[in-house]
Backbone as a chain_set.jsonl record, in Angstrom:
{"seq": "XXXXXXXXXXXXXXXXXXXXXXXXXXXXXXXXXXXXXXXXXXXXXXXXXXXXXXXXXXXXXXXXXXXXXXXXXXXXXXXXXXXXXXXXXXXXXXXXXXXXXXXXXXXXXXXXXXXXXXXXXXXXXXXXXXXXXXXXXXXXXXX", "coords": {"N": [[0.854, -1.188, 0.0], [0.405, 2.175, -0.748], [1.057, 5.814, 0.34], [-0.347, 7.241, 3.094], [-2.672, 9.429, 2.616], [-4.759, 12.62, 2.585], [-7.127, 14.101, 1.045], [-8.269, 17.088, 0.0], [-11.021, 19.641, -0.458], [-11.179, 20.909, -2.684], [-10.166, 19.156, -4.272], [-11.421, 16.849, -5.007], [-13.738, 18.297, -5.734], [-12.463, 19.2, -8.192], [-11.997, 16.957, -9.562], [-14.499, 15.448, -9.731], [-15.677, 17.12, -11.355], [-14.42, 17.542, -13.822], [-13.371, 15.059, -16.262], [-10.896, 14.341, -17.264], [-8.607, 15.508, -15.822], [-5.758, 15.425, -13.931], [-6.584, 15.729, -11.158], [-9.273, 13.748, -11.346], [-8.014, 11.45, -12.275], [-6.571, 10.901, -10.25], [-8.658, 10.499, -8.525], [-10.188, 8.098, -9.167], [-8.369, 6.324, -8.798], [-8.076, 5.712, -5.507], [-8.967, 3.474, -3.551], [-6.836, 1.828, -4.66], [-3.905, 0.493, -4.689], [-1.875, 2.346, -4.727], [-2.439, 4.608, -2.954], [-3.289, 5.319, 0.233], [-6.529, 6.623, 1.073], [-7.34, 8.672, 3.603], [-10.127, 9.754, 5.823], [-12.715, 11.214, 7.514], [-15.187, 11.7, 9.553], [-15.961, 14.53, 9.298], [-14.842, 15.543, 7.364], [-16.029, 14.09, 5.032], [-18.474, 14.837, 5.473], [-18.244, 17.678, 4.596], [-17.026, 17.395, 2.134], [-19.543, 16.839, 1.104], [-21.52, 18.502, 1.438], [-19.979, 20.63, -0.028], [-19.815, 19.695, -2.747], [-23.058, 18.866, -3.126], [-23.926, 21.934, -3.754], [-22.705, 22.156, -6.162], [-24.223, 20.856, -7.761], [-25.75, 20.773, -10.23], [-23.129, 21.987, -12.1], [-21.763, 19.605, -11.855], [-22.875, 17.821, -12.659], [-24.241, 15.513, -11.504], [-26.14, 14.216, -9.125], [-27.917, 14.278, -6.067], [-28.134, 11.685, -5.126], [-26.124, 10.364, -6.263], [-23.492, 11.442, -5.393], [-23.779, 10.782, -2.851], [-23.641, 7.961, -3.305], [-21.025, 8.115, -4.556], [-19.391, 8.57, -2.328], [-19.848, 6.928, -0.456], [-18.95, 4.685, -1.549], [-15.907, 5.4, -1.924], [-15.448, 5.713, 0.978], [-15.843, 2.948, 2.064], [-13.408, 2.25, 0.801], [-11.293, 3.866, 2.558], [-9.422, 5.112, 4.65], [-10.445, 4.976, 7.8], [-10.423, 7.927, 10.213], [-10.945, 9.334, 13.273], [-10.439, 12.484, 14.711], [-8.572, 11.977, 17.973], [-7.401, 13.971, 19.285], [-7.346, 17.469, 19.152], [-5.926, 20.275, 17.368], [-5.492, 22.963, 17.054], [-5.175, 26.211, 17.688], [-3.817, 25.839, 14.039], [-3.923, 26.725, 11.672], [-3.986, 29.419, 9.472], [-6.756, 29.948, 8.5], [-9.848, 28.656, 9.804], [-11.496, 26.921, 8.898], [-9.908, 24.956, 7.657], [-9.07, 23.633, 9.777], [-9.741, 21.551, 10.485], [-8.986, 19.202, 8.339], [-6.247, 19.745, 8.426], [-5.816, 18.621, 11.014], [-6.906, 15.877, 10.804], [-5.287, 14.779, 9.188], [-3.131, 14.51, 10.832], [-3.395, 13.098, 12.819], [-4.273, 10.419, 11.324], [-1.993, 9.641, 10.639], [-1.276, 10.568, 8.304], [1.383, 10.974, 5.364], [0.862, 12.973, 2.999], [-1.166, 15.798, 2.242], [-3.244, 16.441, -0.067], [-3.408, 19.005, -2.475], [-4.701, 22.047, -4.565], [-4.06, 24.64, -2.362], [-1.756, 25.091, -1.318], [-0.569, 26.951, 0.425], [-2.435, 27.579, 2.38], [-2.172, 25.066, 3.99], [0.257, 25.842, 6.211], [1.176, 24.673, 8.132], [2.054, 22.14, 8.197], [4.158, 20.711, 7.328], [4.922, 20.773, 10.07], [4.123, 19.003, 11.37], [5.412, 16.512, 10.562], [3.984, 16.287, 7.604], [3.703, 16.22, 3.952], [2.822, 18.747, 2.272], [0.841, 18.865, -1.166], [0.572, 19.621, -4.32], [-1.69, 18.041, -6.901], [-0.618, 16.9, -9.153], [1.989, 16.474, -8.582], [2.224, 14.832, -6.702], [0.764, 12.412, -8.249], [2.969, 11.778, -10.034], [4.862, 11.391, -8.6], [3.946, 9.051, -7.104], [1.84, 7.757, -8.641], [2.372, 7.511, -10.936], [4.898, 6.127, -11.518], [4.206, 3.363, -11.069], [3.245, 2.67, -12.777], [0.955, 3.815, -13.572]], "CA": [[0.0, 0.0, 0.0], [1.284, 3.358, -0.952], [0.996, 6.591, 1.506], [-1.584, 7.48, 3.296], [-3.444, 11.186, 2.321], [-5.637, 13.284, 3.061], [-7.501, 14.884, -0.492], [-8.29, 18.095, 0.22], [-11.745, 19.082, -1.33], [-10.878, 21.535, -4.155], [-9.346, 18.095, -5.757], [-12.705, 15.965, -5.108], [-14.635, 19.036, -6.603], [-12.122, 19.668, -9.197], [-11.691, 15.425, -10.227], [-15.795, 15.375, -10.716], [-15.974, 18.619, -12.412], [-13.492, 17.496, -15.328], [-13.183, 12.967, -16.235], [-9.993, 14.553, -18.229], [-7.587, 16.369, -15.386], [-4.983, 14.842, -12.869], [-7.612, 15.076, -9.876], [-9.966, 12.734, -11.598], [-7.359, 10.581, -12.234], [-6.682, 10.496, -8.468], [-9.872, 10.2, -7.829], [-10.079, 6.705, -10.065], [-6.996, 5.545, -7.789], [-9.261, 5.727, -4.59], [-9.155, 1.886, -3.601], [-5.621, 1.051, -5.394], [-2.402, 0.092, -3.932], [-1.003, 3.551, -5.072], [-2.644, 5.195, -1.886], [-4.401, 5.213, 1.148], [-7.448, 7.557, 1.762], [-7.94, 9.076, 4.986], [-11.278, 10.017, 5.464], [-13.136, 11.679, 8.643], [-16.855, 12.44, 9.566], [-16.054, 16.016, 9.24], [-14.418, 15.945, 5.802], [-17.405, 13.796, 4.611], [-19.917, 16.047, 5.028], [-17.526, 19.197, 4.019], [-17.099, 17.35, 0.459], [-21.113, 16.346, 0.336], [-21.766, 19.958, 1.53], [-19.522, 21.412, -0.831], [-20.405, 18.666, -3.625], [-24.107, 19.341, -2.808], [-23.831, 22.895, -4.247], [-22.692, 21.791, -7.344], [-24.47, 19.161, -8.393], [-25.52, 21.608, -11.89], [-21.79, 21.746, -12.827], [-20.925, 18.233, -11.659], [-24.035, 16.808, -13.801], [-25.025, 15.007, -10.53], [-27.67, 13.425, -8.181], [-27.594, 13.979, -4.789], [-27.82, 10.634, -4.663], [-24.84, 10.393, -7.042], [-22.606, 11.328, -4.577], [-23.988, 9.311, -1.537], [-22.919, 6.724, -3.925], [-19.217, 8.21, -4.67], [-18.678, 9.09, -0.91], [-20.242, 5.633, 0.236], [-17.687, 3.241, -1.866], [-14.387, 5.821, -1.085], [-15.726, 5.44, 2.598], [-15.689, 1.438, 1.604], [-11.953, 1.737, 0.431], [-10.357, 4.431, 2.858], [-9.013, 4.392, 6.608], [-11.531, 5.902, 8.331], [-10.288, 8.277, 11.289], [-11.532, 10.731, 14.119], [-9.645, 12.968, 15.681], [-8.753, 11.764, 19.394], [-6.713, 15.304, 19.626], [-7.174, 18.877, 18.841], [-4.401, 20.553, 17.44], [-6.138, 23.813, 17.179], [-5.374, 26.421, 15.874], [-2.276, 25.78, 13.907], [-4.13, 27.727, 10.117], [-4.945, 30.993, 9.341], [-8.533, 29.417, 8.213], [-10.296, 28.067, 10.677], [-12.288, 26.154, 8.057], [-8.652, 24.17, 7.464], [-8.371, 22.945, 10.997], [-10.008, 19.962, 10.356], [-8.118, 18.469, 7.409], [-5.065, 19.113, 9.292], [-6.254, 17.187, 12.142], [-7.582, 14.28, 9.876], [-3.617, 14.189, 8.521], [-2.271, 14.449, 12.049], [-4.232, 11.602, 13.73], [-4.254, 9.372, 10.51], [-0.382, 9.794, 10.684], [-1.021, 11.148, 6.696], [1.932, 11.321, 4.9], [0.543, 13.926, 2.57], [-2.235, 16.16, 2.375], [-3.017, 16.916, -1.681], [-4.559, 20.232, -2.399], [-4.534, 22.986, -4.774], [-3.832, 25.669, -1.901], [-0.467, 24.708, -0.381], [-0.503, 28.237, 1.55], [-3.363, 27.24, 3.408], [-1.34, 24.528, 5.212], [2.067, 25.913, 6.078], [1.977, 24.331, 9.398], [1.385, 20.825, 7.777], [5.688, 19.834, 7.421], [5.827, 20.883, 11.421], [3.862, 17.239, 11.617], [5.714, 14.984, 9.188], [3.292, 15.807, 6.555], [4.063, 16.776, 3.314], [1.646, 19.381, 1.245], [1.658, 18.361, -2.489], [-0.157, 19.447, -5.516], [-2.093, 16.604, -7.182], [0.326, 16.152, -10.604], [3.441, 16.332, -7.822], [1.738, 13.553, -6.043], [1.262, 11.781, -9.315], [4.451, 11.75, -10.167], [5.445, 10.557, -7.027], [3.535, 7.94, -6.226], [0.934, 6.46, -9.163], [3.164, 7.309, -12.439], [6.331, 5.642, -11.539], [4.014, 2.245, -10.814], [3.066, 2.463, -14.414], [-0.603, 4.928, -13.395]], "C": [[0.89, 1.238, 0.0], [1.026, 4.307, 0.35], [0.165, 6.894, 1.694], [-1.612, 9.064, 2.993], [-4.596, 11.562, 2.444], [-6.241, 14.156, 1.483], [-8.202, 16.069, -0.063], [-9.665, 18.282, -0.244], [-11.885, 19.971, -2.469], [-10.192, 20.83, -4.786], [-10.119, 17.051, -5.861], [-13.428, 17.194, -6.005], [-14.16, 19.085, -7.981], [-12.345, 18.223, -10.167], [-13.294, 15.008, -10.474], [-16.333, 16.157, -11.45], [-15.349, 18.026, -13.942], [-12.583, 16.194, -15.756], [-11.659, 13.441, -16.905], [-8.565, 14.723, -17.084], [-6.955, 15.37, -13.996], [-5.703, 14.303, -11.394], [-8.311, 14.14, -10.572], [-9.167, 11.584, -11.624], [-6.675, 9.704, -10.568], [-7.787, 10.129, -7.925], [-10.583, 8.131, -8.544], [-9.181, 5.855, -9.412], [-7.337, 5.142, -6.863], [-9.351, 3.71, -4.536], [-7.988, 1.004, -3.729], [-4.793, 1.139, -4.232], [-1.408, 1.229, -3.737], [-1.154, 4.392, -3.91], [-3.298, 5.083, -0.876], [-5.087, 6.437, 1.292], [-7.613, 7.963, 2.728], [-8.334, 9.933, 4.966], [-11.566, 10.306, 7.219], [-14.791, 12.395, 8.542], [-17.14, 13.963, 8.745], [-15.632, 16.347, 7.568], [-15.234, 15.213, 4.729], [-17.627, 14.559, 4.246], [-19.276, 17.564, 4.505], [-17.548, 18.339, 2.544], [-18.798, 17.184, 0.035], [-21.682, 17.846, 0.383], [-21.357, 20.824, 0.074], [-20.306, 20.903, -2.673], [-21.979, 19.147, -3.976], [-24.543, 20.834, -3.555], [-23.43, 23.292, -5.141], [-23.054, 20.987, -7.924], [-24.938, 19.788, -10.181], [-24.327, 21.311, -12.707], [-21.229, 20.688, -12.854], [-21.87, 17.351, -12.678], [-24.599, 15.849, -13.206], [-25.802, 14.562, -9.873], [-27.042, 13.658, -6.713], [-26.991, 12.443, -4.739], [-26.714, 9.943, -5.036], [-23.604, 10.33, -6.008], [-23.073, 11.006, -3.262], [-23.323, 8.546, -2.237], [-21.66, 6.758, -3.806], [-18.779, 8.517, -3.071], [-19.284, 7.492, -0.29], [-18.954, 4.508, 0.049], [-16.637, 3.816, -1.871], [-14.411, 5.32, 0.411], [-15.265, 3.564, 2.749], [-13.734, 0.907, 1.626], [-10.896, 2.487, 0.881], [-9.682, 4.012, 4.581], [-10.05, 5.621, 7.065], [-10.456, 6.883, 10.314], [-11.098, 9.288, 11.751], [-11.1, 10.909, 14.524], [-9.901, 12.761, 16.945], [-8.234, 13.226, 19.918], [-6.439, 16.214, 18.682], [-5.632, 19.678, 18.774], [-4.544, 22.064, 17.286], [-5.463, 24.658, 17.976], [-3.985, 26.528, 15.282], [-2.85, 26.552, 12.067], [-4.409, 28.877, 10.188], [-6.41, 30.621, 9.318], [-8.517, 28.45, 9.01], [-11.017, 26.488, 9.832], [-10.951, 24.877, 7.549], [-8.537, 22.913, 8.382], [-8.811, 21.224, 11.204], [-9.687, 18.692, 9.703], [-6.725, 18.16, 7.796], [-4.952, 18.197, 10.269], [-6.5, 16.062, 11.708], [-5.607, 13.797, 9.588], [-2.978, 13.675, 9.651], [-2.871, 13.445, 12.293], [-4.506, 10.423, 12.911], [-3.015, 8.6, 10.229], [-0.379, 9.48, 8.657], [0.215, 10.958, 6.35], [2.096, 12.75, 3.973], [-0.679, 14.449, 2.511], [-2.399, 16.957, 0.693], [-4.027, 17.924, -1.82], [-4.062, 21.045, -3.674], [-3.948, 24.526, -4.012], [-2.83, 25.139, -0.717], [-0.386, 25.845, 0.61], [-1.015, 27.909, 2.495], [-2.878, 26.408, 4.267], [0.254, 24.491, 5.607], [2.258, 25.478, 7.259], [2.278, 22.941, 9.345], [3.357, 19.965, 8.104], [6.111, 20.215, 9.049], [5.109, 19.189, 12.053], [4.688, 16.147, 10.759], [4.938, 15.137, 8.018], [3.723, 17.137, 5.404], [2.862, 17.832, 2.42], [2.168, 19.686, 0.098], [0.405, 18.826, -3.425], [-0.336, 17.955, -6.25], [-1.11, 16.182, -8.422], [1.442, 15.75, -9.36], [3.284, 15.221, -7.204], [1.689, 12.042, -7.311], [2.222, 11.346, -9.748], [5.305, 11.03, -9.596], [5.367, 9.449, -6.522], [2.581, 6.753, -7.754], [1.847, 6.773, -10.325], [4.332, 6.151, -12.763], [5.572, 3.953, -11.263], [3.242, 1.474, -11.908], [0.757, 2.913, -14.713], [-0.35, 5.687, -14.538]], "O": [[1.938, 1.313, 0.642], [0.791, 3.723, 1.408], [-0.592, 7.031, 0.733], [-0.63, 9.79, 3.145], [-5.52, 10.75, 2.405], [-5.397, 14.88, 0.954], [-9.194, 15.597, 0.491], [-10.072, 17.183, -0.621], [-12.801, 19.719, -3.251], [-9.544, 21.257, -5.741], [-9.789, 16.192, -6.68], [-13.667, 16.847, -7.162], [-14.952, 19.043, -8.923], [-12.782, 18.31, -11.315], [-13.469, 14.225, -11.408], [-17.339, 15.967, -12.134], [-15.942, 18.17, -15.011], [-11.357, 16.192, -15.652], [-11.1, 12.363, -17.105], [-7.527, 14.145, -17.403], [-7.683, 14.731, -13.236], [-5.598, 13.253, -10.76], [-7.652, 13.135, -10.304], [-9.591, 10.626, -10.977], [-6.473, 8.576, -10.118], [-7.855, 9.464, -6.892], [-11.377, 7.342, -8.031], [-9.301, 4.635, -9.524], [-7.105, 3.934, -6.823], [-9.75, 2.953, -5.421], [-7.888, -0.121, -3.24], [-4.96, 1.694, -3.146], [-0.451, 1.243, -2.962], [-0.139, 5.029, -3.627], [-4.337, 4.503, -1.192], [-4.406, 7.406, 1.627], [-8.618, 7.343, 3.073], [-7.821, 10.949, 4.497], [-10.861, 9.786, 8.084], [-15.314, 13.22, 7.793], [-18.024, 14.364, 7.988], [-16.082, 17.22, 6.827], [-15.176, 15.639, 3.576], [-17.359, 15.137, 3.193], [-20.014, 18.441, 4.057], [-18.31, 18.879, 1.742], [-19.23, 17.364, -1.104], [-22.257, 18.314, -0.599], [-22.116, 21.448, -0.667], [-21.013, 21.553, -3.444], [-22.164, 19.766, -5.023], [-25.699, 20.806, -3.976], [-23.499, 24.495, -5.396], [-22.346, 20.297, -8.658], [-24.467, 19.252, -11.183], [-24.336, 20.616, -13.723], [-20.293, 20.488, -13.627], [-21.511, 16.366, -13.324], [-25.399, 15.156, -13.835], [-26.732, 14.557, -10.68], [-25.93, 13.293, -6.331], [-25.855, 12.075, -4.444], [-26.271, 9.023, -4.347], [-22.887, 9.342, -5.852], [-22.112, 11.092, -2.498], [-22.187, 8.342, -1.809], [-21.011, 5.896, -3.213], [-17.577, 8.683, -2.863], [-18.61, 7.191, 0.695], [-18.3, 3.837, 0.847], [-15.77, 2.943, -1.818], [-13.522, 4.639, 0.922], [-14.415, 3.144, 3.534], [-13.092, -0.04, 2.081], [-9.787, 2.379, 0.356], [-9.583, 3.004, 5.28], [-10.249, 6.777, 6.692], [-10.029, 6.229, 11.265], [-11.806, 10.011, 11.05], [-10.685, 10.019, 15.266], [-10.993, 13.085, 17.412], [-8.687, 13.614, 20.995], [-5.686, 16.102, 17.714], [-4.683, 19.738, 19.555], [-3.434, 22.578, 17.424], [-5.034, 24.17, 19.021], [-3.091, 27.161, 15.842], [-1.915, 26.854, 11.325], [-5.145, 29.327, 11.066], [-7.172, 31.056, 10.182], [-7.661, 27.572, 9.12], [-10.961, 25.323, 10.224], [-11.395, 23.85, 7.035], [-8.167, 21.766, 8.13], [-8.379, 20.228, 11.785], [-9.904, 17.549, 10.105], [-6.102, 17.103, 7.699], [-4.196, 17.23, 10.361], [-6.223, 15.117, 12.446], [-4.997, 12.748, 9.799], [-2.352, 12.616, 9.625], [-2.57, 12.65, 11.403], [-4.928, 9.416, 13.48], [-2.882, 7.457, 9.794], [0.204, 8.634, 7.978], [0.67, 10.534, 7.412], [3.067, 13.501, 4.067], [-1.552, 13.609, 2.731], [-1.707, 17.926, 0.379], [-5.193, 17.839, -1.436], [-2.898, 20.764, -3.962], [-3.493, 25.431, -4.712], [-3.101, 24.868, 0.452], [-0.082, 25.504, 1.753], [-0.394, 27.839, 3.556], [-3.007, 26.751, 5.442], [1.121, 23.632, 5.448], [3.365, 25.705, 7.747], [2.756, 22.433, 10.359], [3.645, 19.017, 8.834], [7.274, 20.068, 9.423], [5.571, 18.481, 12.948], [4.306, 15.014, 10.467], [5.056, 14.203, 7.224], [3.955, 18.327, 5.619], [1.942, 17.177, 1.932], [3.202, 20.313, -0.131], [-0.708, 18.35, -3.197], [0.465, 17.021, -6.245], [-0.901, 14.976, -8.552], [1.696, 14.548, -9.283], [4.281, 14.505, -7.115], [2.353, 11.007, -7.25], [2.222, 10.118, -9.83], [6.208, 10.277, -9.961], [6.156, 8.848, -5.792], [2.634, 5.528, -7.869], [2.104, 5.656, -10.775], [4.583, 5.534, -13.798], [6.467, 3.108, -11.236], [2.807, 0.326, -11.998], [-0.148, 2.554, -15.465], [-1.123, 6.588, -14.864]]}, "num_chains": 1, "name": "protein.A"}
């Protein structure tokens, strides 16, 4: 099994927005050997929330994504934070993804907005754009 991560959810929104672009392709990986998922109550319902409010642009069903968040849930490590690490972001709205990394013992946390977690390498964890992650981890295993 490859490293465990944390997907941020501007790379779940972006990987059902567009079957063509690097997040989707991560998002197709979801299950494989190339990574582990780690997944948390809270970052659930922040992607069905967020998800939820695009279902127009995503071409969607609610029930669509119950489905896609049911069988990731199926194929990730499920954690809950036992400890608050609070507040280590500028955005409060962050603090929970970091915590999911910290208490999953993440390796990386894959996002579009690397700023947003600059406290992320004072845990061991690395913050990686999704091609850099690619690259890294599912290309070189012939992804």
């Amino acid at each position: 099994m490859g490293p465990r991560v944390v997907l941020d959810t501007n790379i779940i929104l972006s990987g059902l927005r567009s079957s063509t672009g690097i997040s989707a392709a991560l998002l197709e990986q979801i299950g494989s050997s190339n990574f582990g998922l780690a997944l948390s109550n809270a970052l659930v319902y922040e992607y069905e929330d967020v998800l939820s409010r695009h279902l127009d642009l995503l071409a969607l069903t609610l029930e669509d994504i119950h489905n896609i968040l049911g069988v990731w849930a199926r194929h990730s490590h499920w954690q809950e934070p036992y400890f608050r690490w609070r507040p280590q972001l500028s955005d409060p709205k962050d603090e929970h993804v970091l915590e999911l990394a910290i208490n999953a013992q993440a390796r990386y946390i894959v996002t579009f907005n690397i700023k947003d977690f600059i406290a992320a390498p004072r845990f061991g964890i690395e913050v990686i754009l999704p091609l850099e992650f690619w690259r890294k981890h599912v290309a070189p295993t012939g992804g």
